[in-house]
mmCIF file of the N, C-alpha and C atoms, coordinates in Angstrom:
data_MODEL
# 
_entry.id   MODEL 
# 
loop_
_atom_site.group_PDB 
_atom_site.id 
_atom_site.type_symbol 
_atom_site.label_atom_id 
_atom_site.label_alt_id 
_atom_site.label_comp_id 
_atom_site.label_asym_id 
_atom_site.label_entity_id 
_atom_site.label_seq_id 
_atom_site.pdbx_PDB_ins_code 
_atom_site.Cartn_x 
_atom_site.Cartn_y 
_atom_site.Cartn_z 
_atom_site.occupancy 
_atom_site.B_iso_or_equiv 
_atom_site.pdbx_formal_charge 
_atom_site.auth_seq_id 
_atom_site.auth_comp_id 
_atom_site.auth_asym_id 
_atom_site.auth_atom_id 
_atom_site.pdbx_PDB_model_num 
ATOM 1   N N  . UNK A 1 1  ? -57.836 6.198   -60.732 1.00 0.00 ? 1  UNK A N  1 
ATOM 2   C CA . UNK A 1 1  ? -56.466 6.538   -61.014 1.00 0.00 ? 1  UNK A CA 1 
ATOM 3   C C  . UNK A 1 1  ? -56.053 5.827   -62.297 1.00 0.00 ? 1  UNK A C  1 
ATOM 4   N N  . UNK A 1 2  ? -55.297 6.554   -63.134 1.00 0.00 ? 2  UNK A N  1 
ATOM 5   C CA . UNK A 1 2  ? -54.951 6.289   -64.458 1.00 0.00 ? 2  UNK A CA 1 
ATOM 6   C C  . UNK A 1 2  ? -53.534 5.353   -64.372 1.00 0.00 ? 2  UNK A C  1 
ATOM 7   N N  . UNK A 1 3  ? -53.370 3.906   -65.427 1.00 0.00 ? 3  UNK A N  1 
ATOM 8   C CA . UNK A 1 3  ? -52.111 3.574   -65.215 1.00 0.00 ? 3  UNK A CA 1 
ATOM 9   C C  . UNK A 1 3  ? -50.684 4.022   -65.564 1.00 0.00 ? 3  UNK A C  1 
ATOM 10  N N  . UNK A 1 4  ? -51.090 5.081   -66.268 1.00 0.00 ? 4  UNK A N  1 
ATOM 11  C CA . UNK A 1 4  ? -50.357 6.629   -66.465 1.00 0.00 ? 4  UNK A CA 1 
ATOM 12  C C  . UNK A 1 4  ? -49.785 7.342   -65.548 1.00 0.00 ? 4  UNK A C  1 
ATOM 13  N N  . UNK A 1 5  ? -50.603 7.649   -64.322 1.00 0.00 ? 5  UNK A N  1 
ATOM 14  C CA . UNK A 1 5  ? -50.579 8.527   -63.501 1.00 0.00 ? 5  UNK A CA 1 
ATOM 15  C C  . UNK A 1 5  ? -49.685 7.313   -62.599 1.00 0.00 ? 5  UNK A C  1 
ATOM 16  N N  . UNK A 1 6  ? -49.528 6.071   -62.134 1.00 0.00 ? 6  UNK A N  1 
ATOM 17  C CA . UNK A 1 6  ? -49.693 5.026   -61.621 1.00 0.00 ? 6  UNK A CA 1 
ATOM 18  C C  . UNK A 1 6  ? -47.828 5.166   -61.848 1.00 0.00 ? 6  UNK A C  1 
ATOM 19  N N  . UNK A 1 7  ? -47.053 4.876   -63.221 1.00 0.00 ? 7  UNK A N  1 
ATOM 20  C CA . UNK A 1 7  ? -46.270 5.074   -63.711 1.00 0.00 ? 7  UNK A CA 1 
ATOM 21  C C  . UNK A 1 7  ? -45.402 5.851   -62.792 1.00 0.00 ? 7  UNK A C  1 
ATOM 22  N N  . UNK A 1 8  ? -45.947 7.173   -62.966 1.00 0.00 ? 8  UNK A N  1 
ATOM 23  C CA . UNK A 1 8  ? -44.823 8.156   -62.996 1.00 0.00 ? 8  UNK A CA 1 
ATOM 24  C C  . UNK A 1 8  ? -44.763 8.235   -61.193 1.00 0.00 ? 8  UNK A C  1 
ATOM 25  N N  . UNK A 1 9  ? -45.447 7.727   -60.454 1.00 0.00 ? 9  UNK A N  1 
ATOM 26  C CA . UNK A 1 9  ? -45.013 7.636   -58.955 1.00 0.00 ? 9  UNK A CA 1 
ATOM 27  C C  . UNK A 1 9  ? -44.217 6.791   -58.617 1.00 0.00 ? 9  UNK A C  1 
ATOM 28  N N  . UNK A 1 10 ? -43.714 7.144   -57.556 1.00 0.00 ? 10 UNK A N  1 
ATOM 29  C CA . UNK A 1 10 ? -42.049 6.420   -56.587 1.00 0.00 ? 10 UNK A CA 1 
ATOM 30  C C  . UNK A 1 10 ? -42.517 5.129   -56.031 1.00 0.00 ? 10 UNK A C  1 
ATOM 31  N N  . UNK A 1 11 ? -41.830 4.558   -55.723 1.00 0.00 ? 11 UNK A N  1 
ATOM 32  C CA . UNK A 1 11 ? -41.637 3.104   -55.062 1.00 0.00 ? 11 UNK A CA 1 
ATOM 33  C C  . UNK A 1 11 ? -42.692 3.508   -53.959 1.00 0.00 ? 11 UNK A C  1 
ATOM 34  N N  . UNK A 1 12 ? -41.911 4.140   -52.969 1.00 0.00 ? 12 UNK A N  1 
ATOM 35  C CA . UNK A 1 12 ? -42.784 4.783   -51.631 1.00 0.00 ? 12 UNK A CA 1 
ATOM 36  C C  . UNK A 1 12 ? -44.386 5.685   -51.897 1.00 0.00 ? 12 UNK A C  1 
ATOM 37  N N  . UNK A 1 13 ? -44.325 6.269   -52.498 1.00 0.00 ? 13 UNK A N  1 
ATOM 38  C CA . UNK A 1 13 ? -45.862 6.363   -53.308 1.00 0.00 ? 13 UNK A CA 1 
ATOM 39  C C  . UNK A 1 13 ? -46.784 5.447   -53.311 1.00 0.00 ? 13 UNK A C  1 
ATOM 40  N N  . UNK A 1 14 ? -45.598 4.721   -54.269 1.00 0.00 ? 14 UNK A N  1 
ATOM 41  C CA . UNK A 1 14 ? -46.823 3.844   -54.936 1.00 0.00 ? 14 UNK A CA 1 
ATOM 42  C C  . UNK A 1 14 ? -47.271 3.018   -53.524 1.00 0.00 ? 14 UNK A C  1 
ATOM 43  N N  . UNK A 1 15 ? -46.697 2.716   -52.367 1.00 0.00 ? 15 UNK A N  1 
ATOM 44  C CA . UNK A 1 15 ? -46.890 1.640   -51.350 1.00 0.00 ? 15 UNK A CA 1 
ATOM 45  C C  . UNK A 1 15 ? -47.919 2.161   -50.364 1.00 0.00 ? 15 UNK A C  1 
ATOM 46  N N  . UNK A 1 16 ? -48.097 3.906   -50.553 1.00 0.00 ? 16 UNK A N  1 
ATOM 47  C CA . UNK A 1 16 ? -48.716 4.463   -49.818 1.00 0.00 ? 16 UNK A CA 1 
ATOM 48  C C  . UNK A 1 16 ? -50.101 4.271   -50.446 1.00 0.00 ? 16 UNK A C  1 
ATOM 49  N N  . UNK A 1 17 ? -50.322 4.714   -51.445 1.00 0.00 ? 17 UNK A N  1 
ATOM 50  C CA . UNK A 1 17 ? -51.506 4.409   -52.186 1.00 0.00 ? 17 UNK A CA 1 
ATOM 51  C C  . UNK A 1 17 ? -52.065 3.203   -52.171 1.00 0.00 ? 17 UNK A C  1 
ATOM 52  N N  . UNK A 1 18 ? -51.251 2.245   -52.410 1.00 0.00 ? 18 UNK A N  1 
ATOM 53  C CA . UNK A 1 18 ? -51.807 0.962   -52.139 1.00 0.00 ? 18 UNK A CA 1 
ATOM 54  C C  . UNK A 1 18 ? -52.270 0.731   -50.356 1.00 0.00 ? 18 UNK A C  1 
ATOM 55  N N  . UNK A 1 19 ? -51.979 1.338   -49.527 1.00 0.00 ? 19 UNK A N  1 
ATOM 56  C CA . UNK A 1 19 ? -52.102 1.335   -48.417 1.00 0.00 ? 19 UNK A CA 1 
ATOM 57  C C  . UNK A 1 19 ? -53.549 1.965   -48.356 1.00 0.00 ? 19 UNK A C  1 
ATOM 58  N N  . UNK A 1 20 ? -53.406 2.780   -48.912 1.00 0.00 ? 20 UNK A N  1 
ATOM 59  C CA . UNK A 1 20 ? -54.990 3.534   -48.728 1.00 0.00 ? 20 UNK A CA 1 
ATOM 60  C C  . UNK A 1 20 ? -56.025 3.064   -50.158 1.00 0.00 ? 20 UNK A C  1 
ATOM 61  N N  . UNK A 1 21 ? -55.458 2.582   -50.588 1.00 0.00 ? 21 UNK A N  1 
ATOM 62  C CA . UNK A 1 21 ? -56.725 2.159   -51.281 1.00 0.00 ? 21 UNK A CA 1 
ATOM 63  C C  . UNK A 1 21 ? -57.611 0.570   -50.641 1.00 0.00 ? 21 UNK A C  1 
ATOM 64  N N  . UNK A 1 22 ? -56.935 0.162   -49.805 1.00 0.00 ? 22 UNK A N  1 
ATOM 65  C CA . UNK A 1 22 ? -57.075 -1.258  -48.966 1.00 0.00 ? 22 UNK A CA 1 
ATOM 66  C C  . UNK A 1 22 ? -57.696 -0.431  -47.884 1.00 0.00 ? 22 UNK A C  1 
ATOM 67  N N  . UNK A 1 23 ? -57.715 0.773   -47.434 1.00 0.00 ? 23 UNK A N  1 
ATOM 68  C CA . UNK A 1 23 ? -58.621 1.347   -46.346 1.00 0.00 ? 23 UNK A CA 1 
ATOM 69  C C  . UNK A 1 23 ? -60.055 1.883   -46.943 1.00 0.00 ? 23 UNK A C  1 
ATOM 70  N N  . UNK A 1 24 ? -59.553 2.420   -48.326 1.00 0.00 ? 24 UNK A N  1 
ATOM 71  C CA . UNK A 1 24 ? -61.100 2.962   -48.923 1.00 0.00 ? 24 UNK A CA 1 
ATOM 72  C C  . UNK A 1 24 ? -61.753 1.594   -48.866 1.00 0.00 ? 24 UNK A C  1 
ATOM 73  N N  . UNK A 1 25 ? -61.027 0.376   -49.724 1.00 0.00 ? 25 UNK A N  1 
ATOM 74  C CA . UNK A 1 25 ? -62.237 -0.798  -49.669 1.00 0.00 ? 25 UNK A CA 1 
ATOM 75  C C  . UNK A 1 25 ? -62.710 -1.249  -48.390 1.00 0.00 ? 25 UNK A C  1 
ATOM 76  N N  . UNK A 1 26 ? -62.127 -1.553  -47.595 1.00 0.00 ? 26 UNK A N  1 
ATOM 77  C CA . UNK A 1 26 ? -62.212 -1.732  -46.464 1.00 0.00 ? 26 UNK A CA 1 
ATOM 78  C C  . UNK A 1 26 ? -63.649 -0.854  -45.778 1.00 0.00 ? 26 UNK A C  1 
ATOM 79  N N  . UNK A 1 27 ? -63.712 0.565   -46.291 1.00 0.00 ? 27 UNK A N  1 
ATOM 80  C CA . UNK A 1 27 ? -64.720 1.484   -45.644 1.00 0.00 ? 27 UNK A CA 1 
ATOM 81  C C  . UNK A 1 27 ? -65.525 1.515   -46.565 1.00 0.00 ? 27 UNK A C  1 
ATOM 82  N N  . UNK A 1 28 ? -65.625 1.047   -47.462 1.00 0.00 ? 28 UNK A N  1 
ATOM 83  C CA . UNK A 1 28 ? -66.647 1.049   -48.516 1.00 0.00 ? 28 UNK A CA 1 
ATOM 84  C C  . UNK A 1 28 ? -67.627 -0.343  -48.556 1.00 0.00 ? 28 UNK A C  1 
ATOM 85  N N  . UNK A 1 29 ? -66.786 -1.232  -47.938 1.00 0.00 ? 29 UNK A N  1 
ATOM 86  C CA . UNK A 1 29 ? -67.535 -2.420  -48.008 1.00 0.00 ? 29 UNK A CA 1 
ATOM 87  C C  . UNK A 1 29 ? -68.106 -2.527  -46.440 1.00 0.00 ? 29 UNK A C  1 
ATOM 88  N N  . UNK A 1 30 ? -67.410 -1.946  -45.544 1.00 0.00 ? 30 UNK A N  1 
ATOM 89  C CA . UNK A 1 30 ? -68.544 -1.635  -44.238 1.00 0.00 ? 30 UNK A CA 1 
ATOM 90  C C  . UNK A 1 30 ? -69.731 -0.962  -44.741 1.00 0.00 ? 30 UNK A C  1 
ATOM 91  N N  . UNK A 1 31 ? -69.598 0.278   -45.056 1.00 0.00 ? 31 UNK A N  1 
ATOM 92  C CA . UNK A 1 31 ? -70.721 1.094   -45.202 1.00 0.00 ? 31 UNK A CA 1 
ATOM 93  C C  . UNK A 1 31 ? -71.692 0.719   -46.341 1.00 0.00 ? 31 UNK A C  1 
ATOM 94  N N  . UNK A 1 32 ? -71.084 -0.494  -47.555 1.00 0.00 ? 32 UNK A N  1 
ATOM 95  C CA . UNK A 1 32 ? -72.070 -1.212  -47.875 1.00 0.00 ? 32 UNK A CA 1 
ATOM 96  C C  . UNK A 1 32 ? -72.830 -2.454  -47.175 1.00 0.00 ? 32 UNK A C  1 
ATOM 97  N N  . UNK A 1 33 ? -72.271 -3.123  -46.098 1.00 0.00 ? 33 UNK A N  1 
ATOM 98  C CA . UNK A 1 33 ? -72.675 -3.760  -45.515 1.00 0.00 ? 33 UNK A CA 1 
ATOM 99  C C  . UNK A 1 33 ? -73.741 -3.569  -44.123 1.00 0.00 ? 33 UNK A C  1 
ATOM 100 N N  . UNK A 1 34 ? -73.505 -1.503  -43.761 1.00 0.00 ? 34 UNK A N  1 
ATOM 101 C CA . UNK A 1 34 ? -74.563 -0.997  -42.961 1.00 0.00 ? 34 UNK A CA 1 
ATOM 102 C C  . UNK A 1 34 ? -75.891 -0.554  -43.930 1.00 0.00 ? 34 UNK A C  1 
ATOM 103 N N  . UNK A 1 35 ? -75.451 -0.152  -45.315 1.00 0.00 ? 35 UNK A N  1 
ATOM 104 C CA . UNK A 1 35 ? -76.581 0.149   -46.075 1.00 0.00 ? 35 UNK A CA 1 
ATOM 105 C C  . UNK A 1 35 ? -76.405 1.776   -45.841 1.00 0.00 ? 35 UNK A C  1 
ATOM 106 N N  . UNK A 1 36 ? -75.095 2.069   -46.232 1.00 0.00 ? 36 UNK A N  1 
ATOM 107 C CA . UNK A 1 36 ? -74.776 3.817   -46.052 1.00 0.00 ? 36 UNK A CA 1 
ATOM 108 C C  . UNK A 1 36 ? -73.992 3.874   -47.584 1.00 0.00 ? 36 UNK A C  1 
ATOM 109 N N  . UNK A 1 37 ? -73.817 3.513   -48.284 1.00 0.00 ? 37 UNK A N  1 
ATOM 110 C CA . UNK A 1 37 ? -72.874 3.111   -49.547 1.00 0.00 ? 37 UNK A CA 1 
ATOM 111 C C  . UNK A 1 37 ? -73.999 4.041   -50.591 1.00 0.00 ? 37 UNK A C  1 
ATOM 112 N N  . UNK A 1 38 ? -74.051 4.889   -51.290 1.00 0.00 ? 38 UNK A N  1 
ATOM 113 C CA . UNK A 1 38 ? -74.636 5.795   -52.032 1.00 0.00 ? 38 UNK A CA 1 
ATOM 114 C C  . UNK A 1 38 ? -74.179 4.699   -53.437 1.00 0.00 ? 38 UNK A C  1 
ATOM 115 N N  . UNK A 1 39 ? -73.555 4.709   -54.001 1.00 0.00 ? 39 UNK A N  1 
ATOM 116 C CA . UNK A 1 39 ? -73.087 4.287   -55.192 1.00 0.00 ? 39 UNK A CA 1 
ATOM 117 C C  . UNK A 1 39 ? -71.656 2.968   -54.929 1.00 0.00 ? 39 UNK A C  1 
ATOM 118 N N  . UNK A 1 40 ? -72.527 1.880   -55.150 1.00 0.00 ? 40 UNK A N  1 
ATOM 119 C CA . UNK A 1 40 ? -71.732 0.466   -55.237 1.00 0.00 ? 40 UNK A CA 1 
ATOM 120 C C  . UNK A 1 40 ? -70.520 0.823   -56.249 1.00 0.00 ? 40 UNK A C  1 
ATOM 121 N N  . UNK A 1 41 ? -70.663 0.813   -57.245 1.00 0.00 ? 41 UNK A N  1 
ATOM 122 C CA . UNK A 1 41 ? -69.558 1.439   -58.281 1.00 0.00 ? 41 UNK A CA 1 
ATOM 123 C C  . UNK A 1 41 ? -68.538 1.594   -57.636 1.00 0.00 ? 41 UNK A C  1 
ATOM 124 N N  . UNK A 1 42 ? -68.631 1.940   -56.436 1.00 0.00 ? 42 UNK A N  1 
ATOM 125 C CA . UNK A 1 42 ? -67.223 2.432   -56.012 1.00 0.00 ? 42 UNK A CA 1 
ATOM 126 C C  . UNK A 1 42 ? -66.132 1.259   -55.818 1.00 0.00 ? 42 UNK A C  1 
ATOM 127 N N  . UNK A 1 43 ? -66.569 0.026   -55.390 1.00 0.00 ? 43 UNK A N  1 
ATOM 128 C CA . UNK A 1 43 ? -66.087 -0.938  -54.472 1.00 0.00 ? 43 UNK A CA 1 
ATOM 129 C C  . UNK A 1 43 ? -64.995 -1.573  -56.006 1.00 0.00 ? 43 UNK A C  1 
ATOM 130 N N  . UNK A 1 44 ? -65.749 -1.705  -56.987 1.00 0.00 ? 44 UNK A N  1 
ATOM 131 C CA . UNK A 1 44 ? -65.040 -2.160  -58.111 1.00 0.00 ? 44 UNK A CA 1 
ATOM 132 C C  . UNK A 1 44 ? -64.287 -0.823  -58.527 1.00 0.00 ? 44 UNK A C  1 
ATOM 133 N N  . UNK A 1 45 ? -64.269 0.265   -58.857 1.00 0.00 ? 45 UNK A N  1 
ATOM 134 C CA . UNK A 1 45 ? -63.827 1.368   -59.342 1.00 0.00 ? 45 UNK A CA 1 
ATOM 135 C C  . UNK A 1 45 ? -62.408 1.112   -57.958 1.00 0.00 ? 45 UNK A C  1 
ATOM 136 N N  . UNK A 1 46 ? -62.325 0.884   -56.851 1.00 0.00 ? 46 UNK A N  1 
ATOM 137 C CA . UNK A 1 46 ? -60.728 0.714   -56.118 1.00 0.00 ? 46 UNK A CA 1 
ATOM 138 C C  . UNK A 1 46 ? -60.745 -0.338  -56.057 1.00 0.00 ? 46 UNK A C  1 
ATOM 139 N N  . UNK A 1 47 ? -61.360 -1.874  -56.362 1.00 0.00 ? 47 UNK A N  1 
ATOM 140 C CA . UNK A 1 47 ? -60.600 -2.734  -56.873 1.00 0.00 ? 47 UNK A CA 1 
ATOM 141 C C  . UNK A 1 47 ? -59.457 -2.823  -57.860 1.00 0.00 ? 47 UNK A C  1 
ATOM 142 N N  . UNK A 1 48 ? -59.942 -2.371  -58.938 1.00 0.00 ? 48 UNK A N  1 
ATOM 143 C CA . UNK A 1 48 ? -59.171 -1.673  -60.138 1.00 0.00 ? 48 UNK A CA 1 
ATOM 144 C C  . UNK A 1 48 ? -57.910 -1.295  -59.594 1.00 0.00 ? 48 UNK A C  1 
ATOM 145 N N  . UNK A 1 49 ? -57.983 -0.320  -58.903 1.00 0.00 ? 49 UNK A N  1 
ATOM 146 C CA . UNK A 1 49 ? -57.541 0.580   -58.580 1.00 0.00 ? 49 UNK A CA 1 
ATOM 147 C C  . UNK A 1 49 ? -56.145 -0.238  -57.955 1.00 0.00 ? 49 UNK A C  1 
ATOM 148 N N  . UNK A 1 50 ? -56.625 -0.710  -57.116 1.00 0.00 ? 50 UNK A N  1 
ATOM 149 C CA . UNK A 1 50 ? -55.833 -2.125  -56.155 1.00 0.00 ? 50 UNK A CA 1 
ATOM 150 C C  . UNK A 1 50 ? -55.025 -2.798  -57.536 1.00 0.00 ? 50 UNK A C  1 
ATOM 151 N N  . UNK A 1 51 ? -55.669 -3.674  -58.428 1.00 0.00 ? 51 UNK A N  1 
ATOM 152 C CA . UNK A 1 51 ? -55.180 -4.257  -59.179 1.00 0.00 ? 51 UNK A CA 1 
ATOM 153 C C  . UNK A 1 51 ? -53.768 -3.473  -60.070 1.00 0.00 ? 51 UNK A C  1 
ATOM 154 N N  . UNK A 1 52 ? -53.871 -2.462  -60.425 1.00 0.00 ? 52 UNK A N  1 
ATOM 155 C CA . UNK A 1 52 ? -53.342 -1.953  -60.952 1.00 0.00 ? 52 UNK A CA 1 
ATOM 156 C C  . UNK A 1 52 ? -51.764 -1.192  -60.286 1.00 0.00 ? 52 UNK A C  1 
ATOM 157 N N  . UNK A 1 53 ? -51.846 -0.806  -59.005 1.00 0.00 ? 53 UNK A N  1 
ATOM 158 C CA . UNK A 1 53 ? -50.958 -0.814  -57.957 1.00 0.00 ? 53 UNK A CA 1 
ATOM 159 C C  . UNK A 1 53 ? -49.697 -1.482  -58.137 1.00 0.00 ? 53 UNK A C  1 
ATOM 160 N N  . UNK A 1 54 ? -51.006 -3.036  -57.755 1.00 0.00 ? 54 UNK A N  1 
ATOM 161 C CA . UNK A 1 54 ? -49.933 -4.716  -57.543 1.00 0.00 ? 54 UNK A CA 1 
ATOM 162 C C  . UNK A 1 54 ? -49.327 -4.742  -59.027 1.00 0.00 ? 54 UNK A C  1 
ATOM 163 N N  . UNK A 1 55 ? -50.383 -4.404  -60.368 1.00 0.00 ? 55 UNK A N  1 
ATOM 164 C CA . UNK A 1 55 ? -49.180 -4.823  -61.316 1.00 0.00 ? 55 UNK A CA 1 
ATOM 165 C C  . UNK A 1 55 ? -47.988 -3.831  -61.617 1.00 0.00 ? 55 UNK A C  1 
ATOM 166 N N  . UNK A 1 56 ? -48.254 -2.743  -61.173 1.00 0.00 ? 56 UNK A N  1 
ATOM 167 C CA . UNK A 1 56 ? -46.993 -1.699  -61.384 1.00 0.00 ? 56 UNK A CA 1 
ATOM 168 C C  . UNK A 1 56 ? -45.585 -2.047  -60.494 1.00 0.00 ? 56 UNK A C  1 
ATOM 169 N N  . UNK A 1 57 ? -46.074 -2.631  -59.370 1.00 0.00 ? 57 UNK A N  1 
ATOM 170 C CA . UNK A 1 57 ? -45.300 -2.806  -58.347 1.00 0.00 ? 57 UNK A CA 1 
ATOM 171 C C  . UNK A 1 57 ? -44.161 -4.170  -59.090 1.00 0.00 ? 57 UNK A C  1 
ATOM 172 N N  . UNK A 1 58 ? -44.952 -4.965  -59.604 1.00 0.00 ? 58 UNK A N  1 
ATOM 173 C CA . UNK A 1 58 ? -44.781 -6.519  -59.989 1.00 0.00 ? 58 UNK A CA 1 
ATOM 174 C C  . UNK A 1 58 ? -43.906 -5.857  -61.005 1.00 0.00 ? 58 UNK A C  1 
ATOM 175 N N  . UNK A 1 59 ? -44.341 -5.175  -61.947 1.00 0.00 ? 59 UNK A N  1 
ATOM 176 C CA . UNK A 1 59 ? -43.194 -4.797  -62.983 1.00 0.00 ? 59 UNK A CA 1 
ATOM 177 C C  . UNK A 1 59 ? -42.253 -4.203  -62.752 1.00 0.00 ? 59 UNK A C  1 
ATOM 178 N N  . UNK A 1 60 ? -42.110 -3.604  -61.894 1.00 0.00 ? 60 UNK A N  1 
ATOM 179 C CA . UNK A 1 60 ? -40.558 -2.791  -61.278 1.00 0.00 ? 60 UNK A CA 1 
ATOM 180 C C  . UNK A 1 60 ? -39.904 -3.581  -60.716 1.00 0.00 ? 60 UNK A C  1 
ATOM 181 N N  . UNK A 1 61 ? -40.444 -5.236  -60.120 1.00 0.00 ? 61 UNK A N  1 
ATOM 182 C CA . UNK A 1 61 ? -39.761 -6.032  -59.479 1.00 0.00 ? 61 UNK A CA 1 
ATOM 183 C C  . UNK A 1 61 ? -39.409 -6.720  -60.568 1.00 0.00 ? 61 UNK A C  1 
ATOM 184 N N  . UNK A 1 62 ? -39.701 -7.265  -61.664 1.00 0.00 ? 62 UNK A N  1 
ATOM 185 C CA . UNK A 1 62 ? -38.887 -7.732  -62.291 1.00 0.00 ? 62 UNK A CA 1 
ATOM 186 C C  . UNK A 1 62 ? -38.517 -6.729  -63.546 1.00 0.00 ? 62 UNK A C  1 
ATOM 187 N N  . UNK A 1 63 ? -38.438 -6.166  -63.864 1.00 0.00 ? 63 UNK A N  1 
ATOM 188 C CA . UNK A 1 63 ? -37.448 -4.998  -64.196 1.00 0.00 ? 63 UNK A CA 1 
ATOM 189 C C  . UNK A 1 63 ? -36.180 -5.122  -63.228 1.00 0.00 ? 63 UNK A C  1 
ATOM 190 N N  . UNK A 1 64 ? -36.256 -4.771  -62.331 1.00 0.00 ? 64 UNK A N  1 
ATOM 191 C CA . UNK A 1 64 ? -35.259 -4.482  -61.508 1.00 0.00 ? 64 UNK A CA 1 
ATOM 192 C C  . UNK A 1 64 ? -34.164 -6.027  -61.574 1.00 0.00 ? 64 UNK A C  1 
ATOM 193 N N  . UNK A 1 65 ? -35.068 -7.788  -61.296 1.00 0.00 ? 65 UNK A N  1 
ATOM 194 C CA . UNK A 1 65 ? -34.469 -8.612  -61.378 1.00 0.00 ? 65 UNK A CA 1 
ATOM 195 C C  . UNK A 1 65 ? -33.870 -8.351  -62.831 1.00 0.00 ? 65 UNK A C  1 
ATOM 196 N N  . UNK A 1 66 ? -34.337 -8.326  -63.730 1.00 0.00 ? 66 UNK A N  1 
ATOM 197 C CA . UNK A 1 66 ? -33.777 -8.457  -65.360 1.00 0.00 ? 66 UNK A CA 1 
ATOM 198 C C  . UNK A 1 66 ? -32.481 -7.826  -65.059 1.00 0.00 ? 66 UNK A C  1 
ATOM 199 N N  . UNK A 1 67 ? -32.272 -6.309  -64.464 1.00 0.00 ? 67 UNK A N  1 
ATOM 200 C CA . UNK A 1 67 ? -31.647 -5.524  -64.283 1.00 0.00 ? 67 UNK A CA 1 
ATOM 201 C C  . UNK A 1 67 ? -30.438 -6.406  -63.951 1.00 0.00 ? 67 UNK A C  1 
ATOM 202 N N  . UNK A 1 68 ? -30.287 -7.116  -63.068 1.00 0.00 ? 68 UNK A N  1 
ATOM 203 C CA . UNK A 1 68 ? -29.883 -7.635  -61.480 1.00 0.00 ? 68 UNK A CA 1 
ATOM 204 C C  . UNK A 1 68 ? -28.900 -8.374  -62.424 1.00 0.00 ? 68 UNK A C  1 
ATOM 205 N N  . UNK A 1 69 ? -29.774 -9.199  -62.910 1.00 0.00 ? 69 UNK A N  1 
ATOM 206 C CA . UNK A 1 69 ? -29.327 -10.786 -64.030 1.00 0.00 ? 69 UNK A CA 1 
ATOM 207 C C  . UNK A 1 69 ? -28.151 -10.442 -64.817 1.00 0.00 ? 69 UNK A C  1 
ATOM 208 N N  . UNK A 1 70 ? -28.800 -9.194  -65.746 1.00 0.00 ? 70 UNK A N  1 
ATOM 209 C CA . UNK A 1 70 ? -27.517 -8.355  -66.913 1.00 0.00 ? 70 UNK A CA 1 
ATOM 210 C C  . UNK A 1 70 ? -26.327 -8.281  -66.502 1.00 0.00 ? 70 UNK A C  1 
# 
């Protein structure tokens, strides 16, 4: 997911996504840990993914404080 694409989604979006991207890792690192995982790549490719979430989230929270302050 692009931090583009990341952007233009809602508060509630964005919380959902982050919700499921903590289930993909979650099932990705089982099924690397049974030895069913086709391509490791993945586990870092929704880390990212994760990371990028938390900082969108982080910037709307203080956006919003700046907002608050004014």
């Amino acid at each position: 997911m692009k931090a583009s694409e990341i952007r233009e989604l809602q508060d509630q979006e964005l919380a959902e996504k982050l919700k499921q991207a903590r289930t993909e890792l979650f099932n990705l690192r089982f099924r690397l840990a049974t030895g069913n995982l086709d391509n490791p790549g993945q586990i870092g490719a929704v880390k990212k993914d994760i990371a990028r979430l938390h900082t969108e989230l982080r910037a709307r929270e203080i956006a919003a404080a700046r907002d608050q302050a004014s």
